[in-house]
C-alpha positions as CSV (number, residue, x, y, z in Angstrom):
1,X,-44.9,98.8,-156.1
2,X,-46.0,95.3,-157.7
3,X,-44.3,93.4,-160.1
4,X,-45.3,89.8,-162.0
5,X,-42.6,88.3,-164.2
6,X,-44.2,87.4,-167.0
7,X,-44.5,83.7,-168.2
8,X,-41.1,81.8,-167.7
9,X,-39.6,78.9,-169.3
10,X,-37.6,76.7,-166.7
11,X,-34.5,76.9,-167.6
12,X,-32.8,73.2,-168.1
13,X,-29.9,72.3,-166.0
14,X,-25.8,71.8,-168.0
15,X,-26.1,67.9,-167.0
16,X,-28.9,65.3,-166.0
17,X,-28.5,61.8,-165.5
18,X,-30.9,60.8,-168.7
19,X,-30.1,62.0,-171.9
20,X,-33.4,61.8,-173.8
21,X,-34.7,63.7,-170.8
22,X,-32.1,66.1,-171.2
23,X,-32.8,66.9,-174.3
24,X,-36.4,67.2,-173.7
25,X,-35.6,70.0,-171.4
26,X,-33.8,71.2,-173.4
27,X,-36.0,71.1,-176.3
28,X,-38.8,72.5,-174.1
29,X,-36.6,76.1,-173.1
30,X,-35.5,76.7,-176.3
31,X,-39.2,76.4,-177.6
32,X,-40.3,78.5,-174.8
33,X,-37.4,81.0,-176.6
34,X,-38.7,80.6,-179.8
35,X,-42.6,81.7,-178.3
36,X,-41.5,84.6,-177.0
37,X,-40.9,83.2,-172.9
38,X,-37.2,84.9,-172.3
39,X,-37.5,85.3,-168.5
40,X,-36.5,89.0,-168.5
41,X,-40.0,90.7,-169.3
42,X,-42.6,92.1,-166.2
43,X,-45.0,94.1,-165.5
44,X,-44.4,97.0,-162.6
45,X,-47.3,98.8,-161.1
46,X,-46.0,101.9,-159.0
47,X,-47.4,102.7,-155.9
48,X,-48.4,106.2,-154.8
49,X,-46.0,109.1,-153.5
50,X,-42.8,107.1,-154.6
51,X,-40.3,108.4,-157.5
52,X,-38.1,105.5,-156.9
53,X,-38.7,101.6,-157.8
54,X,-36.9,98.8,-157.5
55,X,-37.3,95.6,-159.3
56,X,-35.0,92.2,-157.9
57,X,-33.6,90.7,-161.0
58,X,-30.6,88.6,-159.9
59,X,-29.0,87.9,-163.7
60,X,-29.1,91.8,-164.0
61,X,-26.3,93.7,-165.0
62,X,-24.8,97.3,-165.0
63,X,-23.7,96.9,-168.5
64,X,-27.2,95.9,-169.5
65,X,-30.5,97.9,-170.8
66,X,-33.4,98.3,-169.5
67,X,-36.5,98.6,-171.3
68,X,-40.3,100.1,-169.9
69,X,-43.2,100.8,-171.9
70,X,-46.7,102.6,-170.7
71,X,-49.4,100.0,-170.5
72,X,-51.7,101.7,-169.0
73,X,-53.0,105.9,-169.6
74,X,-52.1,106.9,-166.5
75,X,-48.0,105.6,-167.1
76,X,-48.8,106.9,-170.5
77,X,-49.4,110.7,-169.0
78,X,-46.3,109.8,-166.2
79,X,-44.0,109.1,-168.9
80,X,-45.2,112.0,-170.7
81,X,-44.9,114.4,-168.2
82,X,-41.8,113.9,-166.1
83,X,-38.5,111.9,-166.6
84,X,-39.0,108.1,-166.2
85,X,-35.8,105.6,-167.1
86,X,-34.7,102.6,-165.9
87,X,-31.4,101.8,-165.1
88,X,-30.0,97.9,-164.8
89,X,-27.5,97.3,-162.1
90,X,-26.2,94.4,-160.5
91,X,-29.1,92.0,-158.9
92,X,-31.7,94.7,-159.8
93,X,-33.5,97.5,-161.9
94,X,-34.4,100.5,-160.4
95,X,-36.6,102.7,-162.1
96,X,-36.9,106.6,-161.6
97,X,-40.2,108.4,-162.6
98,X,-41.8,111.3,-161.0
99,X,-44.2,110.9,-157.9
100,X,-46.5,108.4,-158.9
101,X,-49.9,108.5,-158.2
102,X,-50.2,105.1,-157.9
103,X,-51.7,102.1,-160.1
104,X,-49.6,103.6,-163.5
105,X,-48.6,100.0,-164.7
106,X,-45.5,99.5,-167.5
107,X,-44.2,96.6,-168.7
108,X,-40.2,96.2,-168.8
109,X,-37.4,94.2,-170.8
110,X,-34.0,93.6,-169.4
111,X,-31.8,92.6,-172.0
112,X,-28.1,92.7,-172.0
């Protein structure tokens, strides 16, 4: 299994010594927001023979959702054909799919 995050906005520290700095950081993550940059997208390519993949997300939640989508035909026929969910718990997600052939890439949104 691979995973990229997708593009992430630096998130600005609570307090910096220079205040018009601060605030460009500041201004800076919550344009990053506002273009779509959340920090909780990916993309997960599973690898052959597994059913079972986990992705290290440390701001992850049990009480959160997780979120995959196909992006590829392959995950398209995978998700089709078998079961495959993801489930957010603390520090990670682990997704459950059926035995992968390998190379079926989906994209996935933690929210929550």
């Amino acid at each position: 299994m691979s995973y990229e995050p997708n593009a992430r906005t630096e998130s600005p520290p609570e307090f910096w010594h220079e205040s018009a700095e601060h605030s460009r950081k500041i201004a800076q993550a919550v344009n990053g927001i506002l273009n779509g940059k959340t920090n909780n997208t990916f993309v997960v390519t599973l690898d052959a023979g597994e059913s079972k993949t986990i992705v290290p997300f440390s701001p992850a939640r049990s009480d959160g959702s997780a979120l995959l989508f196909p992006q590829n035909a392959s995950a398209a026929v995978l998700a089709r054909t078998t079961d495959v969910f993801a489930t957010s718990v603390a520090g990670q997600v682990e997704i459950t799919h059926g035995s992968a052939a390998g190379g079926e890439k989906f994209s996935l949104v933690i929210v929550g």
